[in-house]
N, CA, C and O atoms as CSV, one atom per row, in Angstrom:
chain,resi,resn,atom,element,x,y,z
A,1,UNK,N,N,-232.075,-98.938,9.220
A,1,UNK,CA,C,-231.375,-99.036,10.479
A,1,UNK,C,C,-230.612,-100.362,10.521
A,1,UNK,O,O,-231.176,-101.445,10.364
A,2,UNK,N,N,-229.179,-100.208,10.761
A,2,UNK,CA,C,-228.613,-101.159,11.152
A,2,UNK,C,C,-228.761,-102.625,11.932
A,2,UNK,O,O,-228.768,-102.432,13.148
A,3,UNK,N,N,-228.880,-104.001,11.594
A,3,UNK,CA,C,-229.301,-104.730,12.506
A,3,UNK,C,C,-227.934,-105.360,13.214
A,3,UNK,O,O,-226.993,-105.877,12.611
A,4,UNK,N,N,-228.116,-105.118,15.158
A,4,UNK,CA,C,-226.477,-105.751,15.516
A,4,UNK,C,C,-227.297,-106.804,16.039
A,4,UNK,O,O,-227.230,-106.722,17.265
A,5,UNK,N,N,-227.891,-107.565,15.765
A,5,UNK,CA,C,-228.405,-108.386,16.361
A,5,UNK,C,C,-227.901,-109.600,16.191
A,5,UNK,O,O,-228.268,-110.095,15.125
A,6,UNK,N,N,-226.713,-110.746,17.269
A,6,UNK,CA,C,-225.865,-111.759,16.643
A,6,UNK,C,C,-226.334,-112.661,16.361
A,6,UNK,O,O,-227.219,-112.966,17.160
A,7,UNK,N,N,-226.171,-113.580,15.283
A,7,UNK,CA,C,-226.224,-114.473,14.834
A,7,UNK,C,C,-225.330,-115.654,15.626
A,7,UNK,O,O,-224.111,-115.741,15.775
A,8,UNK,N,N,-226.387,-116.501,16.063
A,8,UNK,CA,C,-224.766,-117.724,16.565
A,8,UNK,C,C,-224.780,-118.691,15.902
A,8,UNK,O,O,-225.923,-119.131,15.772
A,9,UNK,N,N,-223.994,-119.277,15.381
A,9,UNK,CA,C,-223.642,-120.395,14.658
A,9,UNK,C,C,-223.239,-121.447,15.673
A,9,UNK,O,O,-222.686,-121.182,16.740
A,10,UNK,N,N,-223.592,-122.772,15.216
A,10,UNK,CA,C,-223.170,-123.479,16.239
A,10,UNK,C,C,-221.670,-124.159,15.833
A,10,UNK,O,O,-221.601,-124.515,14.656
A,11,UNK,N,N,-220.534,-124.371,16.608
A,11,UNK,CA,C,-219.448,-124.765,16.732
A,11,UNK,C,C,-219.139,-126.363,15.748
A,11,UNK,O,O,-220.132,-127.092,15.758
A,12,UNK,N,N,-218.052,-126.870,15.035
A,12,UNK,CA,C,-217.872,-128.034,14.832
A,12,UNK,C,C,-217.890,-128.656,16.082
A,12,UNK,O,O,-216.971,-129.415,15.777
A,13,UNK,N,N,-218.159,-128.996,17.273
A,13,UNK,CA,C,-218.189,-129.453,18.454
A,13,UNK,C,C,-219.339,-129.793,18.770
A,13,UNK,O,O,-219.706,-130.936,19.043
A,14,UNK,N,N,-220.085,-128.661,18.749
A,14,UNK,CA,C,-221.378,-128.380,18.728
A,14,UNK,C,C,-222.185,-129.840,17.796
A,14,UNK,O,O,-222.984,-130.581,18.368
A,15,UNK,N,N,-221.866,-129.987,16.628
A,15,UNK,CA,C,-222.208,-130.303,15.815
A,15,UNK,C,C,-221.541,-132.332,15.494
A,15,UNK,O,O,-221.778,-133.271,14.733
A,16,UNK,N,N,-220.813,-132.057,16.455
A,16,UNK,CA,C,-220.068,-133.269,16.561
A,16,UNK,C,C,-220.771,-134.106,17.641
A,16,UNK,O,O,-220.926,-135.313,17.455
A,17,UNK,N,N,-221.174,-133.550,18.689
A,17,UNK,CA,C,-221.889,-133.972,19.660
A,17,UNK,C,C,-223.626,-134.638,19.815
A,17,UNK,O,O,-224.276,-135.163,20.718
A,18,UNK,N,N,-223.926,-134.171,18.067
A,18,UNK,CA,C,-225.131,-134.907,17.676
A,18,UNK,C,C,-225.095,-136.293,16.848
A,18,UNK,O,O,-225.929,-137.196,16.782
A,19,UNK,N,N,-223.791,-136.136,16.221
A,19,UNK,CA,C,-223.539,-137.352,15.290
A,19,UNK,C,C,-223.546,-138.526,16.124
A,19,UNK,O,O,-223.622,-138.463,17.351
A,20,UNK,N,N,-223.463,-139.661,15.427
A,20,UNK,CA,C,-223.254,-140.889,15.995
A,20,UNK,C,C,-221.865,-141.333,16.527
A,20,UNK,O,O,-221.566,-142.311,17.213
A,21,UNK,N,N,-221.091,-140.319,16.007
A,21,UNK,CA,C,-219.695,-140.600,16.937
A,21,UNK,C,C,-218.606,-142.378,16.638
A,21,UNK,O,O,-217.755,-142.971,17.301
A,22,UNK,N,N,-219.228,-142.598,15.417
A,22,UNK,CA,C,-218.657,-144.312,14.979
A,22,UNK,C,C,-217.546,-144.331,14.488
A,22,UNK,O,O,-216.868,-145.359,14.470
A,23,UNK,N,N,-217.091,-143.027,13.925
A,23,UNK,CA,C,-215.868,-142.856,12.561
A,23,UNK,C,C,-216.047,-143.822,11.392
A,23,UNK,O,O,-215.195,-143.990,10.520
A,24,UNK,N,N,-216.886,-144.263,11.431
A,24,UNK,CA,C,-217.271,-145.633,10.179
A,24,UNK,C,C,-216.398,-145.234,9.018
A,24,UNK,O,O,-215.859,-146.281,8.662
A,25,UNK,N,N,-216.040,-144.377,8.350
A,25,UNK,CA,C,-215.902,-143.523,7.197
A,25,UNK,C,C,-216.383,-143.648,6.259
A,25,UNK,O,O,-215.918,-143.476,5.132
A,26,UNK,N,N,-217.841,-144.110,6.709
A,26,UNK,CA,C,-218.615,-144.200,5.375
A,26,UNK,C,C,-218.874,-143.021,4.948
A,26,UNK,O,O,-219.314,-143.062,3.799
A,27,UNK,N,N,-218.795,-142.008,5.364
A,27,UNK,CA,C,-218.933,-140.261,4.641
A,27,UNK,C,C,-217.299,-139.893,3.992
A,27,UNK,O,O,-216.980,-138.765,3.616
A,28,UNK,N,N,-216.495,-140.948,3.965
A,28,UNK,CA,C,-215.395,-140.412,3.104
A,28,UNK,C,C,-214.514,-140.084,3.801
A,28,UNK,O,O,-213.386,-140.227,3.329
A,29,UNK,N,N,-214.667,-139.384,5.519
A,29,UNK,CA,C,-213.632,-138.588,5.960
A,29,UNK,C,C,-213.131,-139.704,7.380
A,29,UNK,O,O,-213.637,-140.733,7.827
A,30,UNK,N,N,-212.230,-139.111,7.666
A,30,UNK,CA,C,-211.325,-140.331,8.905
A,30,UNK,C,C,-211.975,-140.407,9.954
A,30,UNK,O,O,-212.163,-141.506,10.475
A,31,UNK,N,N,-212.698,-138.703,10.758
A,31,UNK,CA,C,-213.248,-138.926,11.679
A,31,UNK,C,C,-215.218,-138.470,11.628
A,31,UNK,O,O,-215.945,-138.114,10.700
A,32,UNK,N,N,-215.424,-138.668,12.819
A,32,UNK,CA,C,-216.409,-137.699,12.791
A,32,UNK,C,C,-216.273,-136.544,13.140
A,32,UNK,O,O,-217.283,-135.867,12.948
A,33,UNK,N,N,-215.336,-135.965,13.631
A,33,UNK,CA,C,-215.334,-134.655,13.818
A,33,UNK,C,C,-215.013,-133.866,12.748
A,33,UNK,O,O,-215.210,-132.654,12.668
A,34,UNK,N,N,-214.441,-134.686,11.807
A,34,UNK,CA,C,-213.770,-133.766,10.321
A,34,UNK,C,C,-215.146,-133.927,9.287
A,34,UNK,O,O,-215.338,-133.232,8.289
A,35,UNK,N,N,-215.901,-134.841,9.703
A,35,UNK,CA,C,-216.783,-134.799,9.368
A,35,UNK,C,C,-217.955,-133.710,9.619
A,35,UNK,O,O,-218.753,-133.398,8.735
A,36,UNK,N,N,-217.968,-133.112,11.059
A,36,UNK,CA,C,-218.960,-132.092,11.657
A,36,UNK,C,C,-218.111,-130.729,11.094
A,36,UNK,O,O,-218.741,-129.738,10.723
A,37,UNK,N,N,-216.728,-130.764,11.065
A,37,UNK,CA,C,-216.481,-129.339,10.193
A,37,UNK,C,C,-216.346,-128.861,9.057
A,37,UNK,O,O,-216.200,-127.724,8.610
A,38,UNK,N,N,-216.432,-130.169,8.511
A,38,UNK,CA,C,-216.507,-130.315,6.829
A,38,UNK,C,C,-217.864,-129.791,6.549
A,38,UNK,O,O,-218.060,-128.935,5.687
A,39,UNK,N,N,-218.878,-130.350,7.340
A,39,UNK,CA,C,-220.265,-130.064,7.477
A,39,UNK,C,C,-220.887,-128.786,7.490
A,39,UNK,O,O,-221.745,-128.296,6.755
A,40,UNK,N,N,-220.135,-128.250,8.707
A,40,UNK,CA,C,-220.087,-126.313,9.362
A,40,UNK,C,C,-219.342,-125.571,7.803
A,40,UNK,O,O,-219.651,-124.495,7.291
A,41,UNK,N,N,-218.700,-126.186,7.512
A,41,UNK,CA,C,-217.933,-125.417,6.469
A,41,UNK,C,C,-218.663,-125.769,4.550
A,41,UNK,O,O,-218.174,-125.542,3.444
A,42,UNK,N,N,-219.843,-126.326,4.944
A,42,UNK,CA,C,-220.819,-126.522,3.468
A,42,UNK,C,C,-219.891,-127.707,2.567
A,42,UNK,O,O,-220.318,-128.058,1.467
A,43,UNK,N,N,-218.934,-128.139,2.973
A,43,UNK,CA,C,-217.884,-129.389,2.191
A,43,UNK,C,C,-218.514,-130.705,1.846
A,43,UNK,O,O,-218.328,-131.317,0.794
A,44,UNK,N,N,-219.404,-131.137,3.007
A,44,UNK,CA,C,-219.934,-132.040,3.409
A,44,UNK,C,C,-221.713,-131.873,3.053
A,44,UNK,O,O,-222.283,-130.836,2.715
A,45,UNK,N,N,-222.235,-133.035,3.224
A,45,UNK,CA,C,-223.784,-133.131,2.894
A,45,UNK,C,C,-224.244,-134.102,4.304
A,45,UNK,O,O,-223.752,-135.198,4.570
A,46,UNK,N,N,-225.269,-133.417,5.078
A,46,UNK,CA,C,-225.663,-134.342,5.673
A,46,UNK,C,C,-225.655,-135.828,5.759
A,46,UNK,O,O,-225.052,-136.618,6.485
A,47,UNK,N,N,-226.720,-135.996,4.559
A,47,UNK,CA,C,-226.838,-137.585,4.195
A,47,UNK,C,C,-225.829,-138.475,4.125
A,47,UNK,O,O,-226.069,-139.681,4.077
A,48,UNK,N,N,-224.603,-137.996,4.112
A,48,UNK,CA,C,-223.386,-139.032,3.541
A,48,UNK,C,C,-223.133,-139.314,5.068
A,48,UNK,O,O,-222.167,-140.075,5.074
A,49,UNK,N,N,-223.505,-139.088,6.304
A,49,UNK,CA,C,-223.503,-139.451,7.308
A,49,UNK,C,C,-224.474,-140.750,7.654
A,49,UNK,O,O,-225.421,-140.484,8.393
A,50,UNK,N,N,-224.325,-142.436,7.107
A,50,UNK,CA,C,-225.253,-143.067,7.139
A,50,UNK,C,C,-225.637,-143.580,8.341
A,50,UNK,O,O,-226.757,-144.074,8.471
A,51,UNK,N,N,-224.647,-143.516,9.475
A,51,UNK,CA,C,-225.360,-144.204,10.902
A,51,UNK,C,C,-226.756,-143.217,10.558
A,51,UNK,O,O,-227.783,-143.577,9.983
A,52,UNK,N,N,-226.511,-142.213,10.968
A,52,UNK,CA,C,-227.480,-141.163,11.519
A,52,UNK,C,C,-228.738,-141.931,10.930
A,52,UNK,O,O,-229.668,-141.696,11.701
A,53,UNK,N,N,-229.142,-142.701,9.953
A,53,UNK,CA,C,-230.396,-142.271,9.167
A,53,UNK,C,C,-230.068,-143.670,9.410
A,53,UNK,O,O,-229.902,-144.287,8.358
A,54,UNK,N,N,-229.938,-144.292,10.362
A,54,UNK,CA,C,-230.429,-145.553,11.148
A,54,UNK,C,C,-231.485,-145.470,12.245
A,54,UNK,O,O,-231.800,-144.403,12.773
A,55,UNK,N,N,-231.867,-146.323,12.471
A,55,UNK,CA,C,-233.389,-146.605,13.521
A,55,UNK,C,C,-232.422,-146.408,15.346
A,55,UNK,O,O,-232.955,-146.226,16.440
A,56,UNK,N,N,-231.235,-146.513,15.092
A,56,UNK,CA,C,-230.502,-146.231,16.229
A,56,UNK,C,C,-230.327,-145.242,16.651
A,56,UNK,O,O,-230.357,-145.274,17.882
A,57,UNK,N,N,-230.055,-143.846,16.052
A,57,UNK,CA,C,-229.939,-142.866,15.892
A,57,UNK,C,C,-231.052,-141.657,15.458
A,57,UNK,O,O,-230.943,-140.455,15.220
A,58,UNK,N,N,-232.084,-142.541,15.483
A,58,UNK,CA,C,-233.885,-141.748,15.142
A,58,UNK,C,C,-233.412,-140.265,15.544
A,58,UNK,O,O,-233.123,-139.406,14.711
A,59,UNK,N,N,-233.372,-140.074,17.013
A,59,UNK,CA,C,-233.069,-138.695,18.119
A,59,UNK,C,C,-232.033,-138.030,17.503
A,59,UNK,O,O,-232.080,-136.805,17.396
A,60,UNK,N,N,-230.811,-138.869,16.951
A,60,UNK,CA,C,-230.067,-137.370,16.887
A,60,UNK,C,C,-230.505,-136.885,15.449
A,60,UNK,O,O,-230.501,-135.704,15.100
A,61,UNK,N,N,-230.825,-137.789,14.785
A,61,UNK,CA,C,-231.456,-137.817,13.002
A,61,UNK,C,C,-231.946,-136.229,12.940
A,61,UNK,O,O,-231.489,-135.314,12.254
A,62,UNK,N,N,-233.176,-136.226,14.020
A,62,UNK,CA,C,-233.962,-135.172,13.900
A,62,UNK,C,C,-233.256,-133.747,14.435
A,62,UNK,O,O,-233.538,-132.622,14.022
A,63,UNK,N,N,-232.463,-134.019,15.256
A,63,UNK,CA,C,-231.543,-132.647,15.692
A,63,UNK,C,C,-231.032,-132.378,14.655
A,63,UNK,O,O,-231.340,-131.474,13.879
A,64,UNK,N,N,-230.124,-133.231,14.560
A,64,UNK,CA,C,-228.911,-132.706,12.979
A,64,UNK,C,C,-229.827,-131.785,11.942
A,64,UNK,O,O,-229.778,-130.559,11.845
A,65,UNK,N,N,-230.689,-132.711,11.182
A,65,UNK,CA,C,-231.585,-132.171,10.250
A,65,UNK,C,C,-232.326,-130.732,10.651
A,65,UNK,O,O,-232.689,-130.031,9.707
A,66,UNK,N,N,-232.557,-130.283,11.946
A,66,UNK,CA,C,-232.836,-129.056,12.521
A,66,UNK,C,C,-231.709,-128.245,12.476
A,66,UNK,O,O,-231.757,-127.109,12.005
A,67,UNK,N,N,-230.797,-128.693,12.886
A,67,UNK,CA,C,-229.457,-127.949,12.852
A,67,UNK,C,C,-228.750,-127.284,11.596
A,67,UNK,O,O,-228.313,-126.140,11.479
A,68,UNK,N,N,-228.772,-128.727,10.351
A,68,UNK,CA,C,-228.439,-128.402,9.393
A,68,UNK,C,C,-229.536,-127.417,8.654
A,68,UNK,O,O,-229.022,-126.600,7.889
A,69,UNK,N,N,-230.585,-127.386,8.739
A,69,UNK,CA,C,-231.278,-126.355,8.157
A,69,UNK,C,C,-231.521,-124.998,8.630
A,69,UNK,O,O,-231.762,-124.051,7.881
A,70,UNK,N,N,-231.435,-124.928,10.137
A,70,UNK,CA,C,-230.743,-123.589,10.665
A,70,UNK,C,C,-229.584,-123.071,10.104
A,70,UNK,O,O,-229.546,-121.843,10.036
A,71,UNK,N,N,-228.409,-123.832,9.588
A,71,UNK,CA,C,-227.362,-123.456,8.796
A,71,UNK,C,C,-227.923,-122.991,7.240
A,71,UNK,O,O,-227.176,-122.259,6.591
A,72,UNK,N,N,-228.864,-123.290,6.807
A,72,UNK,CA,C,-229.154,-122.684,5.378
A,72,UNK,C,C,-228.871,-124.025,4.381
A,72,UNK,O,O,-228.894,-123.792,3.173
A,73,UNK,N,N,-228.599,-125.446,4.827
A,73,UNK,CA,C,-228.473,-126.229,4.106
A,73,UNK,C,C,-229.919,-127.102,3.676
A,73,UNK,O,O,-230.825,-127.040,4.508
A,74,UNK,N,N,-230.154,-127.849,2.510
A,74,UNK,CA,C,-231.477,-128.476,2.585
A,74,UNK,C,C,-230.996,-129.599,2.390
A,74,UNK,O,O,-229.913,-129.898,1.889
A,75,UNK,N,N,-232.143,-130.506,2.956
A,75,UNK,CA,C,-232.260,-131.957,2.671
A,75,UNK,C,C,-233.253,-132.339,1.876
A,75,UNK,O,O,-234.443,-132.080,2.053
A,76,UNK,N,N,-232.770,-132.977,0.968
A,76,UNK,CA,C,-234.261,-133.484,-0.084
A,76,UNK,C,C,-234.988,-133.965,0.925
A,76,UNK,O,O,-234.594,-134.461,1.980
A,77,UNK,N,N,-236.379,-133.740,0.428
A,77,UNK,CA,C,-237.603,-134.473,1.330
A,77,UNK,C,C,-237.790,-135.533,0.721
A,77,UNK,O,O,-237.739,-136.377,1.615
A,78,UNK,N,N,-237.991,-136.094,-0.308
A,78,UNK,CA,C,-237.678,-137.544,-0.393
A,78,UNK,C,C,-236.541,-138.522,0.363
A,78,UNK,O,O,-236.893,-139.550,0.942
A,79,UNK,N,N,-235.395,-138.170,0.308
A,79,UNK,CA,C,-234.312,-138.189,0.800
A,79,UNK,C,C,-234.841,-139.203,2.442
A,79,UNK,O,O,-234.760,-140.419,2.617
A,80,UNK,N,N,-235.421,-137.991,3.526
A,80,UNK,CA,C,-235.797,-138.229,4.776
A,80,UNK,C,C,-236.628,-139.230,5.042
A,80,UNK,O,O,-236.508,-140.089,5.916
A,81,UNK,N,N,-237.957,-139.013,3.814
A,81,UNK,CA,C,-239.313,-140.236,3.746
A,81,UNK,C,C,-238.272,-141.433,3.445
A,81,UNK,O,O,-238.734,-142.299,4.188
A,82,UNK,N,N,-237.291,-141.946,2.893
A,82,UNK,CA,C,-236.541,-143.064,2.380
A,82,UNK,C,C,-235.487,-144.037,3.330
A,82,UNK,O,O,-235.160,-145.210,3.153
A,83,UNK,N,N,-235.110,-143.123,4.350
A,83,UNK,CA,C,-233.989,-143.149,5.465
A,83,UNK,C,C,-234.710,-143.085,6.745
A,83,UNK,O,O,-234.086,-143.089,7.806
């Protein structure tokens, strides 16, 4: 039997609204928002987002990392124990 049951993905917006919002470009890209769709679109790797995995940003650390693994992406677990 068919499943219509939707799937929601959450929005580059969505996803922009957890980051730290600095544009640092320490992930390579100009903003953070090209950063959250680079992200939505598998281009991007969490981690290269370094505010986040600051002591400033503890709260959104743990969303993102929920978020991004609702998307099907992983984060090394060493990776998290280190940051």
């Amino acid at each position: 039997m068919p499943n219509y049951e939707r799937k929601v993905s959450p929005a580059a917006l969505d996803i922009y609204s957890w980051l730290p919002k600095t544009n640092c470009k320490q992930c390579s890209e100009t903003t953070c928002l090209a950063f959250a769709v680079k992200l939505l679109l598998g281009e991007q790797n969490i981690i290269n987002c370094k505010p986040l995995f600051t002591k400033r940003y503890e709260d959104k650390k743990r969303i993102m990392l929920n978020i991004v693994e609702a998307l099907g992406y992983e984060v090394p677990e060493d990776f998290e124990e280190k940051h």
